[in-house]
KOLKOLSE-92633 format. One record per residue (C-alpha): residue number from 1; residue in one letter; x, y, z. Coordinates in pm, 1 decimal, always signed. Layout:
! KOLKOLSE-92633
+-----+-----+----------+----------+----------+
:   n : res :        X :        Y :        Z :
+-----+-----+----------+----------+----------+
: NUM :   A :        X :        Y :        Z :
...
+-----+-----+----------+----------+----------+
! end
This chain:
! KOLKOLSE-92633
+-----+-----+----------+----------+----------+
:   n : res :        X :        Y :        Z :
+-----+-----+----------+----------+----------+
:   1 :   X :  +1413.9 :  +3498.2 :  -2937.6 :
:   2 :   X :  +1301.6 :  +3507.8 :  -2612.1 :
:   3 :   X :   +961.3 :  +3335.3 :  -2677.1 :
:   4 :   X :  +1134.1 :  +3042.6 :  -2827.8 :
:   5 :   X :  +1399.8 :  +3043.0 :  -2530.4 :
:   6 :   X :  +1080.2 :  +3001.0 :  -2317.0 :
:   7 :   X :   +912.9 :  +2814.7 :  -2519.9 :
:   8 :   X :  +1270.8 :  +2541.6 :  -2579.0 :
:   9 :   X :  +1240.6 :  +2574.7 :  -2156.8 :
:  10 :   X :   +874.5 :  +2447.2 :  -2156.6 :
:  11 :   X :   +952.8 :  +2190.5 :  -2354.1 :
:  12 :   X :  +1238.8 :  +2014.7 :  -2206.9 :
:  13 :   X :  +1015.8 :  +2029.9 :  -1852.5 :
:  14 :   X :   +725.5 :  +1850.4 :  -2027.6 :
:  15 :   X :   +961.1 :  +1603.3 :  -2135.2 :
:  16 :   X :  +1141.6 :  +1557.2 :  -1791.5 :
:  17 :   X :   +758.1 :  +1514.7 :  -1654.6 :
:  18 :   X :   +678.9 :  +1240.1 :  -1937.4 :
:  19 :   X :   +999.9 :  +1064.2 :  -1842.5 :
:  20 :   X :   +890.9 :  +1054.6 :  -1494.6 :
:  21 :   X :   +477.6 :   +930.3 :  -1540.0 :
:  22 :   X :   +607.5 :   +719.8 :  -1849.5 :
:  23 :   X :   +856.1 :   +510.4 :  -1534.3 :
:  24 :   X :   +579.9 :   +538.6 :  -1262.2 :
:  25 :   X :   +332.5 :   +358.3 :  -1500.5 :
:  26 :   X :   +592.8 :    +96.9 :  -1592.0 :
:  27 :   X :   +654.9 :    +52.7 :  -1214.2 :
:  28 :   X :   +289.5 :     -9.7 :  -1162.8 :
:  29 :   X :   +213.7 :   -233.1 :  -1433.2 :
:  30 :   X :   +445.6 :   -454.2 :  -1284.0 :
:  31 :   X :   +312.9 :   -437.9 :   -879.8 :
:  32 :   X :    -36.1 :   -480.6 :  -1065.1 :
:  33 :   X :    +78.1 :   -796.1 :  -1197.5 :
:  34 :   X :   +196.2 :   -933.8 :   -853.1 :
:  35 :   X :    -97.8 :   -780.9 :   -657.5 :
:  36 :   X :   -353.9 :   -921.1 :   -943.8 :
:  37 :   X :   -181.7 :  -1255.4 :   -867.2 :
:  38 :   X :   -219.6 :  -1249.9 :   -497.4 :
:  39 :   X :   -626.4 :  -1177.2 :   -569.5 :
:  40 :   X :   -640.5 :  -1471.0 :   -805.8 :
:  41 :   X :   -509.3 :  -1710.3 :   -532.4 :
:  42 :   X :   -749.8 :  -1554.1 :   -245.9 :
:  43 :   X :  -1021.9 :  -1571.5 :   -405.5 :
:  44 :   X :  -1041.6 :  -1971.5 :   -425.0 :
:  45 :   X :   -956.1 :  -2002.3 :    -58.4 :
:  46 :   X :  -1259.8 :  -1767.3 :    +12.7 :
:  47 :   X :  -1499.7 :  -1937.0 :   -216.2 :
:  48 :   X :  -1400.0 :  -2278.9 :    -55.0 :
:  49 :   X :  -1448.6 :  -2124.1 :   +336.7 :
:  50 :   X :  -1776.3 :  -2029.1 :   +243.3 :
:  51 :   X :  -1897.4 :  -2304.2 :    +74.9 :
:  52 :   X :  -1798.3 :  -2539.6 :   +380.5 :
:  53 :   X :  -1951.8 :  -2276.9 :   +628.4 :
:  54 :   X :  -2283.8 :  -2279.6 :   +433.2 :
:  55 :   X :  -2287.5 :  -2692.6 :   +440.4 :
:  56 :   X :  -2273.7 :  -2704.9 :   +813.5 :
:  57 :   X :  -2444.9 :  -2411.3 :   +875.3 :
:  58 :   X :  -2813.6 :  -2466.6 :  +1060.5 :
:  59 :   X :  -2991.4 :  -2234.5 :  +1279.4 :
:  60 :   X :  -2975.2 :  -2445.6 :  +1587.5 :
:  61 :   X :  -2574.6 :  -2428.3 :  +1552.0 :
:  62 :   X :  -2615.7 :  -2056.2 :  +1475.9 :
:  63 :   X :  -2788.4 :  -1948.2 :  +1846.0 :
:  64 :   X :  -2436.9 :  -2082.9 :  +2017.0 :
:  65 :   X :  -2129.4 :  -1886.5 :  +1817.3 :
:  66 :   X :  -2150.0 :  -1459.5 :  +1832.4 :
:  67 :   X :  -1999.0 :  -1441.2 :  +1568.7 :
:  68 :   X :  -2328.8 :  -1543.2 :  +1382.9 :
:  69 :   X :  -2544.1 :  -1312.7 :  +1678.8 :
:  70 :   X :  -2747.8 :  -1065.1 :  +1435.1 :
:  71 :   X :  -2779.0 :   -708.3 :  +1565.1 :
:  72 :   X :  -3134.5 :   -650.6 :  +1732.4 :
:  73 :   X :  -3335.1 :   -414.8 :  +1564.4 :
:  74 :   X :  -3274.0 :   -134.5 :  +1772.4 :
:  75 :   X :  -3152.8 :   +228.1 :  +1760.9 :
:  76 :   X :  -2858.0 :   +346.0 :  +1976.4 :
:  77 :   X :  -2581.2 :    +64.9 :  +1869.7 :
:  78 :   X :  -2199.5 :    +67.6 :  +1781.1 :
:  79 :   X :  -2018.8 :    -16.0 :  +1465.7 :
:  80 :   X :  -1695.0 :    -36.3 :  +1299.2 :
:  81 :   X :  -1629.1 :   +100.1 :  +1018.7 :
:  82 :   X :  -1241.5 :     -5.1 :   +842.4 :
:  83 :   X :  -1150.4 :   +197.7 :   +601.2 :
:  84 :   X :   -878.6 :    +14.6 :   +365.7 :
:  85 :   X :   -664.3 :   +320.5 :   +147.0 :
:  86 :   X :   -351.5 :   +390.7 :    -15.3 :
:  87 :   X :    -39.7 :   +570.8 :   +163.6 :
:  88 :   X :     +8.9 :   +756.8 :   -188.4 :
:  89 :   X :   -150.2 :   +959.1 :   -406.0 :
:  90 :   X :    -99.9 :   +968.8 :   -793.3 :
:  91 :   X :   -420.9 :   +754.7 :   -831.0 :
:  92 :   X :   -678.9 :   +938.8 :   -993.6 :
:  93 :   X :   -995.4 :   +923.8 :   -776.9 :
:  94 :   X :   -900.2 :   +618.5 :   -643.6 :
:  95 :   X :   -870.3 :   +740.8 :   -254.9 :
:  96 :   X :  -1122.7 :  +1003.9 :   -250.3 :
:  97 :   X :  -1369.1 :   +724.6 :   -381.2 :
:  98 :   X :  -1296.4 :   +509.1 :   -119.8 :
:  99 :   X :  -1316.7 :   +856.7 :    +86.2 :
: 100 :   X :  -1649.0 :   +902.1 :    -57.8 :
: 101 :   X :  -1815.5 :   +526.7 :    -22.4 :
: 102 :   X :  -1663.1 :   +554.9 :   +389.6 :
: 103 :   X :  -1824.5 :   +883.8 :   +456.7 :
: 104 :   X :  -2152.3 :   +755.2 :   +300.8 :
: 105 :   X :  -2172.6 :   +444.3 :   +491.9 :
: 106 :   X :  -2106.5 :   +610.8 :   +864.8 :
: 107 :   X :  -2384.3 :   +901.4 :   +754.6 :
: 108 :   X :  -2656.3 :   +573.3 :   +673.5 :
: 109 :   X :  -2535.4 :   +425.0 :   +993.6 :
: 110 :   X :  -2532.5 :   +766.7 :  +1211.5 :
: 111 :   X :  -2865.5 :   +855.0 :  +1067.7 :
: 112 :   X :  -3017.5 :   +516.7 :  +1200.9 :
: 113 :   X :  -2894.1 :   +602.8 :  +1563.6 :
: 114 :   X :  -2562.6 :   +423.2 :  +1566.2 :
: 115 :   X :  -2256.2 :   +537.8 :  +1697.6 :
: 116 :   X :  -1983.0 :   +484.7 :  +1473.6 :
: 117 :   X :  -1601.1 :   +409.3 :  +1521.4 :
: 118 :   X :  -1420.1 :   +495.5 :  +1207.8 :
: 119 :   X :  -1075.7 :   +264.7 :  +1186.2 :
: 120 :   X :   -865.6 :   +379.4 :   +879.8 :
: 121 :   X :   -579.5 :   +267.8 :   +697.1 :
: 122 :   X :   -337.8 :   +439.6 :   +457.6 :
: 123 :   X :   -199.8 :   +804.2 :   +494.3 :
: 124 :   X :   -468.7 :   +931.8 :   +245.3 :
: 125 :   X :   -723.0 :   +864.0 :   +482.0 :
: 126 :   X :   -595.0 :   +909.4 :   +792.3 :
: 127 :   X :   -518.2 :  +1239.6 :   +658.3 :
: 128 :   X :   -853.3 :  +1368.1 :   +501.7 :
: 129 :   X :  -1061.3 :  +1270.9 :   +841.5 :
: 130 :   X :   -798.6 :  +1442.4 :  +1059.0 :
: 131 :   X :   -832.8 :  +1721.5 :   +808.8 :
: 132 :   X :  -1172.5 :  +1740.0 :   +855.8 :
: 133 :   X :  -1182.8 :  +1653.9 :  +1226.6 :
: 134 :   X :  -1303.8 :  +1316.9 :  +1227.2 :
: 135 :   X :  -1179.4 :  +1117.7 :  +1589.4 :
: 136 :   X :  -1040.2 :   +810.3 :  +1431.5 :
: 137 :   X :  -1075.0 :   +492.3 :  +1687.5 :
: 138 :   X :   -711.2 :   +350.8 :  +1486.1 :
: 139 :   X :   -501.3 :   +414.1 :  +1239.0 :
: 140 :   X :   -220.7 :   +181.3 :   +997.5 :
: 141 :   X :     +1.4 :   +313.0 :   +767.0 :
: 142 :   X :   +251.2 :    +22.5 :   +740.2 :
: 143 :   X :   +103.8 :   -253.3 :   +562.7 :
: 144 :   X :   +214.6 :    -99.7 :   +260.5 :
: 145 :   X :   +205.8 :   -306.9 :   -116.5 :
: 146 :   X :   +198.3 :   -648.1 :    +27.3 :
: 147 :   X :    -44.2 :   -717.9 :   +314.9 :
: 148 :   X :    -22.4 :  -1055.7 :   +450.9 :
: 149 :   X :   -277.5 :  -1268.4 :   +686.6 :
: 150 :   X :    -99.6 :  -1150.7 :   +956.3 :
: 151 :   X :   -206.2 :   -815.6 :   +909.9 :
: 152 :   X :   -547.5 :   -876.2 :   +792.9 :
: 153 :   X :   -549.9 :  -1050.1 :  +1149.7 :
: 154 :   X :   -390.3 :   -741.4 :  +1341.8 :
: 155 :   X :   -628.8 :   -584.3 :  +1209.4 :
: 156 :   X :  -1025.7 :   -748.7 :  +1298.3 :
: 157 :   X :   -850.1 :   -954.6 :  +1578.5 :
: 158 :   X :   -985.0 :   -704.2 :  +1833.2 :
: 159 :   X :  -1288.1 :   -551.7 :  +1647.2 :
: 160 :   X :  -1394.7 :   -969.5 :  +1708.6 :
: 161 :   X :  -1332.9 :   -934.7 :  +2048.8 :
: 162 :   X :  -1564.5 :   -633.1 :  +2104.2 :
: 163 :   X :  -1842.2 :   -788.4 :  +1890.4 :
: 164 :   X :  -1800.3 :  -1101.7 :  +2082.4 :
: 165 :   X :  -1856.0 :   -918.6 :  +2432.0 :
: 166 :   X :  -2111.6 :   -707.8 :  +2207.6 :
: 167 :   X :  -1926.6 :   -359.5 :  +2250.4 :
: 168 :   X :  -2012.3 :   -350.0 :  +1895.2 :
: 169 :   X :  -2305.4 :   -440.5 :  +1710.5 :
: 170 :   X :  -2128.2 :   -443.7 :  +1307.6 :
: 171 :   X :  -1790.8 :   -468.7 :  +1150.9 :
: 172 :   X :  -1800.8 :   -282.4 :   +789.5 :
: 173 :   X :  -1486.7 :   -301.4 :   +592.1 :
: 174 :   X :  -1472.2 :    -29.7 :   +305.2 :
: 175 :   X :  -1259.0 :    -95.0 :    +39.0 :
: 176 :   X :  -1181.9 :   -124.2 :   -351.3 :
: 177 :   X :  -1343.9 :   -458.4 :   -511.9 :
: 178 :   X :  -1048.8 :   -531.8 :   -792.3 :
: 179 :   X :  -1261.9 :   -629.7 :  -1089.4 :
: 180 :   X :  -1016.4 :   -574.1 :  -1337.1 :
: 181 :   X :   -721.9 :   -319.5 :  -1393.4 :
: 182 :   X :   -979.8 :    -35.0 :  -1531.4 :
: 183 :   X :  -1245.6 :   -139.0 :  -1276.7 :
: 184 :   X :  -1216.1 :    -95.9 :   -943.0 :
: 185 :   X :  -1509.0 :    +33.2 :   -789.9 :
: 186 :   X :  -1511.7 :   +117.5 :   -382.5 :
: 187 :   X :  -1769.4 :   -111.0 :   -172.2 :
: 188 :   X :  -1890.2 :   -159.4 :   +154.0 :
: 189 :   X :  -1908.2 :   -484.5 :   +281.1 :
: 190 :   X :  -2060.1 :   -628.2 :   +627.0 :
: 191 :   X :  -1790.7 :   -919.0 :   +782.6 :
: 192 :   X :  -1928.6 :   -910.6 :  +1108.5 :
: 193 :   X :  -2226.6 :  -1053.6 :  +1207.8 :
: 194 :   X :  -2137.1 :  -1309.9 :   +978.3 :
: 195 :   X :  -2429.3 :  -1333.4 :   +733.4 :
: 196 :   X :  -2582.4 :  -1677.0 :   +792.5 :
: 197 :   X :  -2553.1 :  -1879.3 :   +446.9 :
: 198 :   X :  -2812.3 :  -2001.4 :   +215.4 :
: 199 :   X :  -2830.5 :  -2377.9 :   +286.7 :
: 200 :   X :  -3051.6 :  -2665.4 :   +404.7 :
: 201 :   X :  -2812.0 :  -2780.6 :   +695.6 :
: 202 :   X :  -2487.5 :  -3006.2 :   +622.2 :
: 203 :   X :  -2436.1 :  -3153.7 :   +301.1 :
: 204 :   X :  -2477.6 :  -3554.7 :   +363.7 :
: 205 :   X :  -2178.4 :  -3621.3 :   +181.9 :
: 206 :   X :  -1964.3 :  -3448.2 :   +479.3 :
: 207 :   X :  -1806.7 :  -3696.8 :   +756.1 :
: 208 :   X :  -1796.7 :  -3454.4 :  +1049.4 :
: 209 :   X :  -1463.0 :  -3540.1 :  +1258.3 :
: 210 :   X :  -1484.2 :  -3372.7 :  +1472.1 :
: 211 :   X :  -1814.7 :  -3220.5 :  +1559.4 :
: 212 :   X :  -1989.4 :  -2936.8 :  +1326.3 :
: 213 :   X :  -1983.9 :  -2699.4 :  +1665.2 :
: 214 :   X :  -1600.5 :  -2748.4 :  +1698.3 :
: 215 :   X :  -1546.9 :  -2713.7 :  +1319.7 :
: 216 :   X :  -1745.3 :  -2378.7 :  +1341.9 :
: 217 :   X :  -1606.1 :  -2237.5 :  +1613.3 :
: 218 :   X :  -1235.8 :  -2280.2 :  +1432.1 :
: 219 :   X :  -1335.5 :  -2177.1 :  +1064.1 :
: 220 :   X :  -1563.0 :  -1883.0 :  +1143.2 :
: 221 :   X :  -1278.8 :  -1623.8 :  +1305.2 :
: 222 :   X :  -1072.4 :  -1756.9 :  +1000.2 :
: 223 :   X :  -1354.1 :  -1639.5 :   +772.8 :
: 224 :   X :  -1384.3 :  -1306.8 :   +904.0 :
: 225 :   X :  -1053.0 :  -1248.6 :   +910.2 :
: 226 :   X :   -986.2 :  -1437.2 :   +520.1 :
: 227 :   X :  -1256.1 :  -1118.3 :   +416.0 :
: 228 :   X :  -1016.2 :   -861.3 :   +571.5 :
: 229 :   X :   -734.5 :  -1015.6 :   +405.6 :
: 230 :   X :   -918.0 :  -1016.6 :    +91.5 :
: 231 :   X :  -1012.7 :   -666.3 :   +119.3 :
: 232 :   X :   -667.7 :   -596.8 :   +158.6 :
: 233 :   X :   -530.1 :   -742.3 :   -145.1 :
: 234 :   X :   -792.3 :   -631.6 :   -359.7 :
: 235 :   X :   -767.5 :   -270.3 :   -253.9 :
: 236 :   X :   -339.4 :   -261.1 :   -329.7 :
: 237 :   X :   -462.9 :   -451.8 :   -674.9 :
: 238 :   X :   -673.3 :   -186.2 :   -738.5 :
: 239 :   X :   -434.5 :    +94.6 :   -645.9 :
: 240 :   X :   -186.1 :     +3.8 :   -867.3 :
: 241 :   X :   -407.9 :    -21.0 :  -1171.5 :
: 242 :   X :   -587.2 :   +335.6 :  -1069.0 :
: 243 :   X :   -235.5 :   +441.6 :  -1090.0 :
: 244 :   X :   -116.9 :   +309.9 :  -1370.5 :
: 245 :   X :   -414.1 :   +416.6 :  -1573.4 :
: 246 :   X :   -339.8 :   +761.2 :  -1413.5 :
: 247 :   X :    +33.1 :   +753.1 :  -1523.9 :
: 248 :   X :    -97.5 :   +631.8 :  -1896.5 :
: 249 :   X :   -306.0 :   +944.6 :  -1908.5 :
: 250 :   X :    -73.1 :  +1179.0 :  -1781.3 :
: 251 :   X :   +170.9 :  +1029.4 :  -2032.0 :
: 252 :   X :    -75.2 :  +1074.4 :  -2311.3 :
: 253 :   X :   -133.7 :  +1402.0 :  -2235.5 :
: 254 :   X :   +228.3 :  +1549.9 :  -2227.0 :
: 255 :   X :   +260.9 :  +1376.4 :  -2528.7 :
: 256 :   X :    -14.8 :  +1607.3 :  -2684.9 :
: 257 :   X :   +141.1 :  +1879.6 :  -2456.0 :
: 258 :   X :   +481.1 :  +1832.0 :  -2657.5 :
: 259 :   X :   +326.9 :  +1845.3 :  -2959.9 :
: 260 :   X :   +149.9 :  +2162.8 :  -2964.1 :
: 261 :   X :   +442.4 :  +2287.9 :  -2798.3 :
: 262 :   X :   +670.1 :  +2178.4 :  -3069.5 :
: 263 :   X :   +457.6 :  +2335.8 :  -3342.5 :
: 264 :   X :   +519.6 :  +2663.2 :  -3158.8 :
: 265 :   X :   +807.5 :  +2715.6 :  -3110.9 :
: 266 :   X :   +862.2 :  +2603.7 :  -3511.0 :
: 267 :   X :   +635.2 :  +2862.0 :  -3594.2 :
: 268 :   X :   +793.9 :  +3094.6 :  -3383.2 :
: 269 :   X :  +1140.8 :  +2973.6 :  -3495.8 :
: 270 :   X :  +1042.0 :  +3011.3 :  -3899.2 :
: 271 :   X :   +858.6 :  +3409.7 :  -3836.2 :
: 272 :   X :  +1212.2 :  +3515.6 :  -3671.2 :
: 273 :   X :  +1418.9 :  +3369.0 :  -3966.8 :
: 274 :   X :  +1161.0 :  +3526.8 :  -4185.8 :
: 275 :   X :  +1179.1 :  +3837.6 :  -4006.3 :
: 276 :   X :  +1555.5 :  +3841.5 :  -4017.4 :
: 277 :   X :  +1605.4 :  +3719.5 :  -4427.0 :
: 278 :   X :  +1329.3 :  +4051.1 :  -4405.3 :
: 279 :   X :  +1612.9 :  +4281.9 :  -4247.4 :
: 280 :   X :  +1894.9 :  +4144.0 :  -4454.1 :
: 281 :   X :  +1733.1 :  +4208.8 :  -4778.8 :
: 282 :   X :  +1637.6 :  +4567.4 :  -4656.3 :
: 283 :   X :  +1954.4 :  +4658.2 :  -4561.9 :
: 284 :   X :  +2106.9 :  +4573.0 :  -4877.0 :
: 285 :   X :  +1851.9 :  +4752.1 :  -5065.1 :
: 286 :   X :  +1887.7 :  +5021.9 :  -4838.1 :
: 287 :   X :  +2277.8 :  +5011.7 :  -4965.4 :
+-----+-----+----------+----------+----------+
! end
């Protein structure tokens, strides 16, 4: 019996694993829930910053804020790149896409000339470019499941500054777009230059108190830093339902797993009583 001993031993470790993916996928079904809430009600605010942006928006306001300076066509220049990650794994491909889409961008950007500062955040990425021997200009691994403003600000506060006193030409931000709890595909996004909306000038319904300059120069840093925060919120959405389609799988599977299992150590179970009623009735012909 010392297949079916094995076999009873496989079993009950299969099950102990199911137990635990079965929980983790509970657990993030829930934090998707609260994270897919927190994109629902950024997503408005966004969508409204923009819209008032692109009304008072005109190219003769444009030549006075940096944060609106477009990048000369010109080899040689500096960028950020932010690279927005999870501190854990048990994601599918969900960091090593994000991985992926970040190493792509800064080998376009390196093969145009520019110089690249890679700023990443989560322990899965912080860990693969140290791994690999990537210099990495910063590094966060504290914002966690719940990213507020406050961080998003921490964050692009001084990558502003240096684009402001033009240490840096770009800003990209690299991180998962939350589509839906099965999509979540990685993207690149530009925040700084801030691409100058499509628009005719202000809108003439719009009673400018106080000037458009002064209104500009207070909603555009809150822009940029509304698309970090943004980026944030989507990327922990999208973590949670990588993982919980993960945990689903991996549930599925030792499911399966039990079953085969199950049907072999039966069939083991009924060719040793066989064997034995075999013996019995042997012996007693035998006697």
């Amino acid at each position: 019996m010392a297949k079916g001993r094995e076999l009873k031993g496989r079993i009950k470790s299969v099950e102990g694993t199911r137990k635990i993916t079965r929980t983790m996928e509970m657990v993030a079904t829930s934090k998707l829930k609260r994270a897919q809430d927190r994109v629902v009600a950024a997503r408005p605010y966004a969508q409204s910053l923009a819209q008032v942006i692109s009304d008072l928006y005109t190219p003769e306001l444009a030549e006075r804020f940096p944060l609106l300076r477009q990048p000369a066509q010109r080899s040689g220049g500096r960028a950020a790149v932010l690279l927005l990650a999870s501190n854990r794994g048990l994601a599918g491909a969900f960091n090593s896409n994000l991985i992926r889409e970040a190493r792509s961008l800064i080998a376009r950007l390196e093969r145009e000339g520019t110089t690249v500062d890679l700023h990443a955040v989560g322990r899965k990425a912080i860990g693969f470019f140290r791994y690999t021997g990537r210099q990495l200009a910063s590094t966060r691994i504290d914002i966690g499941d719940r990213p507020t403003v406050e961080h998003a600000r921490e964050l692009v506060e001084a990558l502003m500054s240096d684009f402001i006193s033009e240490r840096l030409d770009a800003v990209y931000v690299v991180y998962a777009k939350f589509n839906s709890a099965i999509s979540t595909p990685p993207v690149a996004e530009r925040v700084l230059p801030v691409t100058p909306p499509e628009g005719k000038g202000p809108a003439r319904d719009y009673i400018l108190l106080p000037s458009a300059e002064t209104i500009l120069s207070e909603l555009l840093p809150l822009y940029v830093r509304n698309a970090v925060y943004r980026a944030l919120v989507e990327t922990v959405a999208g973590e949670q339902g990588a993982r919980r389609t993960a945990m689903k799988n991996a549930t599925d599977n030792a499911g399966d797993m039990l079953n085969v299992l199950r049907r072999t150590y039966n069939r083991a179970r009924q060719a040793q009583i066989t064997q034995e009623i075999a013996e019995i009735v042997g012996g007693a012909e035998a006697l």
